[in-house]
C-alpha positions in Angstrom: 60.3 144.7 111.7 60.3 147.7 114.3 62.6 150.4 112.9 63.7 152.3 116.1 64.6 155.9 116.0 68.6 156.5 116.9 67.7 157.3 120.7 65.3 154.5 120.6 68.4 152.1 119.6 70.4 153.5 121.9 68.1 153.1 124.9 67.3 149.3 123.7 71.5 149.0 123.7 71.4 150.1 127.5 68.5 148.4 128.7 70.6 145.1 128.3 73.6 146.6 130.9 71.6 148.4 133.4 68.6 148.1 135.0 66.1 150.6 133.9 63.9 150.6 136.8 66.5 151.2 139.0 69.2 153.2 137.0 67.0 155.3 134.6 69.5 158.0 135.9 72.2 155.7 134.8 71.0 156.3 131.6 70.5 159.4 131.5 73.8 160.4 132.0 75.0 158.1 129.0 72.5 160.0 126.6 73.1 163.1 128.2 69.5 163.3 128.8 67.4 163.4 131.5 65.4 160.8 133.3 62.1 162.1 132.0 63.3 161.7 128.3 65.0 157.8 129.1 61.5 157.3 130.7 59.5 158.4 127.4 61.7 156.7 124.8 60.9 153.3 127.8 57.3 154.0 127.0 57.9 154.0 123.2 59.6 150.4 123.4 57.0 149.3 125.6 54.2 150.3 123.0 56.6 148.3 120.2 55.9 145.6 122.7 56.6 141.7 121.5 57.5 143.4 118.4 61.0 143.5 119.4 61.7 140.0 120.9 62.4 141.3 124.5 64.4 139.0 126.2 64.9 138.3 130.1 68.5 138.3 131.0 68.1 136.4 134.4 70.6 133.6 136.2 68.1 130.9 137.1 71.4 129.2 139.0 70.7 130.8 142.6 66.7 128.8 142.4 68.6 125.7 142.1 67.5 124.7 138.8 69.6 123.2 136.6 69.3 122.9 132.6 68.2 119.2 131.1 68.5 119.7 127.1 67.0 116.5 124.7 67.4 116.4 121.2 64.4 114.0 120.4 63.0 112.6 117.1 59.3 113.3 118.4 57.6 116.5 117.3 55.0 118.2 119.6 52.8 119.6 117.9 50.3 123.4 118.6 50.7 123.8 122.4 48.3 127.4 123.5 48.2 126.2 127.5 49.7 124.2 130.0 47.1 122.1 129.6 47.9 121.0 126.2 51.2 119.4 127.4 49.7 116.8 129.6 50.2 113.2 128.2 52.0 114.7 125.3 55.8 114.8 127.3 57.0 113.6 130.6 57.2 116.1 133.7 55.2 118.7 131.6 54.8 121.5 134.4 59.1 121.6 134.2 58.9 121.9 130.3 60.5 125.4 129.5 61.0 125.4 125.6 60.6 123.5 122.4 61.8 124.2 119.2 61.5 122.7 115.7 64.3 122.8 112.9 64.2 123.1 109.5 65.5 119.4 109.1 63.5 118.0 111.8 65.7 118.3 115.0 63.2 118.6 118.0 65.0 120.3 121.2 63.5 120.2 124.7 64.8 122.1 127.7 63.4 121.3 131.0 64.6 123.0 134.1 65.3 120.7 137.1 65.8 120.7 140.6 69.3 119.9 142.1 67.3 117.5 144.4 65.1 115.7 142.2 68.0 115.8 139.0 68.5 111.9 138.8 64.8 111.7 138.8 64.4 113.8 135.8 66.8 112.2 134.1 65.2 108.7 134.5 61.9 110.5 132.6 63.4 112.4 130.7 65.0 109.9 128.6 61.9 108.3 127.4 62.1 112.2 125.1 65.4 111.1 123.9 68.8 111.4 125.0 68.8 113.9 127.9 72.2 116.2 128.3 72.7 117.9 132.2 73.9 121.3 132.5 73.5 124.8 133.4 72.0 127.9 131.5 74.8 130.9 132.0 73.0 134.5 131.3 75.4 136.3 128.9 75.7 140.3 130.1 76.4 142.0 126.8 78.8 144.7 128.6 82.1 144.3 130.1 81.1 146.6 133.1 77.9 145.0 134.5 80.1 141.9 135.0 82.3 144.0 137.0 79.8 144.9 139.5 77.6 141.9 139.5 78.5 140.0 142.9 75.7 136.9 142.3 73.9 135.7 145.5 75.3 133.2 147.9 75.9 129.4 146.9 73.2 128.0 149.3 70.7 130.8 148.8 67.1 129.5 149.1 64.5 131.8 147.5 61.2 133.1 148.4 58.1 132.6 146.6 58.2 136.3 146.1 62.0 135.8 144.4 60.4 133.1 142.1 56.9 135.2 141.2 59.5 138.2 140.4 61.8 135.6 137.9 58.1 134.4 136.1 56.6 137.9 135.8 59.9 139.2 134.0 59.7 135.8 131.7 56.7 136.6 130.2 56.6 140.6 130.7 60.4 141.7 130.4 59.8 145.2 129.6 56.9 146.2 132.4 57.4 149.0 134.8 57.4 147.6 138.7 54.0 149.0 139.3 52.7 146.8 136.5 54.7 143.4 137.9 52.5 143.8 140.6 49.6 142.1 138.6 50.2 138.0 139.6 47.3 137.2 137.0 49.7 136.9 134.3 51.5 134.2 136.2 47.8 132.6 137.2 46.7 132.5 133.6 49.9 130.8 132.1 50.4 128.3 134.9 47.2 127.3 136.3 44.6 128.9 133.5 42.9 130.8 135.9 42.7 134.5 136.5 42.1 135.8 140.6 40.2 139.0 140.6 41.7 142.0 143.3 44.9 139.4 143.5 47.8 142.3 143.2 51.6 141.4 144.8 52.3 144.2 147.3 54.2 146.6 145.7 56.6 147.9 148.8 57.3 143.9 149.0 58.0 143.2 145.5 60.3 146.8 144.8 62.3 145.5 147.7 62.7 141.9 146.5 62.9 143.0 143.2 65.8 145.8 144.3 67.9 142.8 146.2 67.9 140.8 142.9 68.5 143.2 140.2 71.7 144.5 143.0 73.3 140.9 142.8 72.4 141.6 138.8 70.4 138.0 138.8 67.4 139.7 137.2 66.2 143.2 135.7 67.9 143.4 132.0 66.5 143.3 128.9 68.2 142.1 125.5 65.7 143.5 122.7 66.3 141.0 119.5 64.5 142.3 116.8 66.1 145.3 116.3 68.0 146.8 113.4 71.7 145.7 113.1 74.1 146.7 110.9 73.2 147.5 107.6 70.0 144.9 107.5 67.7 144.3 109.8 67.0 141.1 108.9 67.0 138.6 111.6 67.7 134.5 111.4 66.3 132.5 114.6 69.2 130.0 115.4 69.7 126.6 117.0 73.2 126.7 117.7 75.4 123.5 119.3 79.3 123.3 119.7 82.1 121.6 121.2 82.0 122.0 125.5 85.8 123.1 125.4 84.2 126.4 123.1 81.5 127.7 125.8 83.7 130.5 126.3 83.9 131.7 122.4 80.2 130.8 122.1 79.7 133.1 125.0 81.8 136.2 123.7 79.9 136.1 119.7 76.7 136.0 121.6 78.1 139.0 124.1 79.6 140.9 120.9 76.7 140.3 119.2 73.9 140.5 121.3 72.0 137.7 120.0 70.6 135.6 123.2 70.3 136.2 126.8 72.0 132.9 127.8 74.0 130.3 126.9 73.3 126.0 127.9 76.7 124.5 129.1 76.7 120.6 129.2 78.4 118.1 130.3 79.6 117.3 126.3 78.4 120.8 124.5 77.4 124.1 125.2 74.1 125.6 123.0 71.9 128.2 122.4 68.9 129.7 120.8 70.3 133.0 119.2 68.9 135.8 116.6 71.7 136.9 114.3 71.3 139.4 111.1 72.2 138.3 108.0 75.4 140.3 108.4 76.8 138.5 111.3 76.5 134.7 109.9 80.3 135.4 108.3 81.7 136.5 111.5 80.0 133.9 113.3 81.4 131.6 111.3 84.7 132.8 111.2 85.3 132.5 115.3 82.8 129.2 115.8 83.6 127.5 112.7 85.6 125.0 114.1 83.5 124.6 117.1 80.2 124.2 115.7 78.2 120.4 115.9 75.1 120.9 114.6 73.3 124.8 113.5 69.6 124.5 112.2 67.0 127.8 111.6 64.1 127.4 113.9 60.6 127.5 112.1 58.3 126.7 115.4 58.6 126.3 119.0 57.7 128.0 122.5 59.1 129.3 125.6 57.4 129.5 128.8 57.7 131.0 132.3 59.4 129.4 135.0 57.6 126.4 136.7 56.6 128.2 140.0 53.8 126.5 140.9 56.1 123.5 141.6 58.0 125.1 144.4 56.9 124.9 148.1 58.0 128.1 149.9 57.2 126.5 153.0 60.0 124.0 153.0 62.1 126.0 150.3 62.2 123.0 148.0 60.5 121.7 144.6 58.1 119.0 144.3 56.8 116.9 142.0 53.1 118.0 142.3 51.6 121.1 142.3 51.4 123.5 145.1 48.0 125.8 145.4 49.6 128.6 144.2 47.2 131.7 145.0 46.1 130.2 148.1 50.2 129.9 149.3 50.7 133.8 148.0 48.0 134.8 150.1 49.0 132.3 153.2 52.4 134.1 152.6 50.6 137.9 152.6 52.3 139.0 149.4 48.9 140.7 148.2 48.3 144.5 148.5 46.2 145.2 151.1 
C-alpha cells in the first residue's frame, strides 16, 4: 500500500474533479500553492505509478458503445495478450473485462456498437445470459457536474478521439507529451510495436482539450489510497436492484470507490474498492438494494477496442482495421 503524504492526498482527491493537464492552476488555487508545486507532487504519483490503482473516469456513451454484462458459469483462465482470447470467448477483440469471485461467479463486460447490438447479443449468449446497458462515469464532485455539458447525441468520433479514450485506459496518469507515444496502444491491441510512430502532439492537445471541455475524458480516480483510519482496501463485485442506480451512484460518488457505474435493463453494477471502514455504511444505504456482492480474486481490464473502428466511414466493424497504416493514412503522426 502507497502511503501518500497529506498534499499528496490531497492532490490525488483533485485529480478526480479537474483535469490536471489543463487546470493545474485550478489546483493550485485550492492548495494555495502554485503550479510548479501541483506539478511536482503530479510527478510524485506518477513515480507511485500502478501502485495506486489509477482509474480512467471517461463516458464511453458519445463512441456509441453500449455495455453488454454476462454472468457465466465458464472461467477463463491466465489471459497476458489479445491473442490469448482467441477461441477461448466469442467477439474477443470487444472483450473489455473479466473477473473471478470468491464463489465462482464469472462476469464478462463487452462493449458494443449501437449498430451491431442485436448481433452481439446473438454471440454473446453462448457466455451466458447477456444483460444490455450503459456504463455511466461517476464524477466524485458536485461541481464538475455542473459544468460538464457532454457532447452532442449524434456525435461521431475520430480515430484521434478513440486513440485519446485507449491511451488514458491503460496510462491514466501520463502527461500529454507522453500520450503522444501510440505504441502502447500497438502493443496491447495488435502485439506489435511501430518504431518513430509518435501522434502529433498539436493534434492530440487539441483533441484532447475538446474532450476533457465536454468533461468526457481527462480525470483520474486513484483507488489505492489511504481512507479513513485503514488503508486497507476490498476489490468488489457489486449488483443491485435497477430502480437503486441512483443510490448505487451517490455511495460510489461519496466514496470514491469506482469510476463508473453499469445500468441495465434489470440491475445496475459495479466493480468498486471500498476500505474496511466503509462496508457498514455501504451496507447501511444499499442494503436493501443489493442482489448479489462477491470479493474479486482475479480478473482483467483492457483498453478500448480501437482497432475495430473504421474512421473512414465513422462506424464499427466486425473485423479488424489496419490500424497503424489508417493513423498514418489519417496523418495523425508527428512529422
Amino acid at each position: 500500500m502507497s502511503w501518500l503524504t497529506p498534499r499528496e492526498k490531497e492532490v490525488a482527491d483533485l485529480i478526480a474533479c479537474y483535469d490536471f493537464r489543463l487546470e493545474a492552476e485550478l489546483i493550485a488555487k485550492r492548495l494555495h500553492s502554485s503550479v510548479n508545486y501541483v506539478r511536482q507532487i503530479l510527478r510524485k504519483l506518477r513515480e507511485k505509478g500502478m501502485e495506486l490503482w489509477p482509474q480512467h473516469i471517461r463516458d464511453l456513451r458519445p463512441l456509441g458503445l453500449q455495455t453488454v454484462v454476462i454472468h457465466s458459469d465458464k472461467p477463463l483462465g491466465e489471459i497476458r495478450m489479445m491473442r490469448d482470447l482467441v477461441g477461448k470467448v466469442p467477439l474477443y477483440r470487444y472483450l473489455y473485462s473479466y473477473r473471478a469471485t470468491l464463489d465462482n461467479q464469472h462476469v464478462y463486460s463487452y462493449l458494443a456498437p449501437r449498430e451491431l447490438f442485436d448481433e452481439f447479443l446473438d454471440e454473446l449468449s453462448k457466455l451466458g445470459e447477456p444483460e444490455p446497458g450503459v456504463t455511466i462515469p461517476v464524477y466524485p464532485c458536485k461541481d464538475i457536474v455542473a459544468r460538464i455539458r457532454g457532447l452532442p447525441e449524434n456525435y461521431k468520433p475520430s480515430l484521434l478521439d478513440l486513440l485519446l479514450y485507449a491511451l488514458l485506459d491503460r496510462e491514466p496518469l501520463m502527461s500529454l507529451q507522453d500520450l503522444t507515444d501510440i505504441n502502447v496502444v500497438y502493443w496491447e491491441r495488435l502485439d506489435k510495436r511501430i518504431p518513430g510512430h509518435r501522434l502529433s502532439y498539436s493534434k492530440l492537445s487539441k483533441a484532447y482539450r475538446r474532450l476533457s471541455e465536454a468533461g468526457v475524458i481527462g480525470r483520474v480516480l486513484l483507488l489505492a489510497v489511504p481512507r479513513l483510519n485503514n488503508p486497507r482496501v476490498i476489490p468488489l463485485y457489486m449488483k443491485v436492484k435497477r430502480d437503486c442506480y441512483t443510490e448505487l451512484y451517490e455511495v460510489i460518488a461519496s466514496t470514491r470507490s469506482s469510476p463508473s457505474i453499469f445500468v441495465g435493463e434489470e440491475t445496475a453494477a459495479t466493480v468498486m474498492v471500498l476500505g474496511d471502514e466503509e462496508t457498514e455504511t455501504v451496507r447501511r444505504k444499499l442494503g436493501d438494494c443489493i442482489i448479489y456482492t462477491g470479493v474479486i480474486t482475479t480478473g482483467f481490464g483492457v483498453i478500448i477496442p480501437v482497432e475495430m473502428y473504421n474512421p473512414l466511414e465513422k462506424k464499427w466493424s466486425l473485423e479488424p482495421m489496419p490500424l497503424p497504416e489508417m493513423v498514418q493514412k489519417l496523418g495523425l503522426l508527428a512529422r
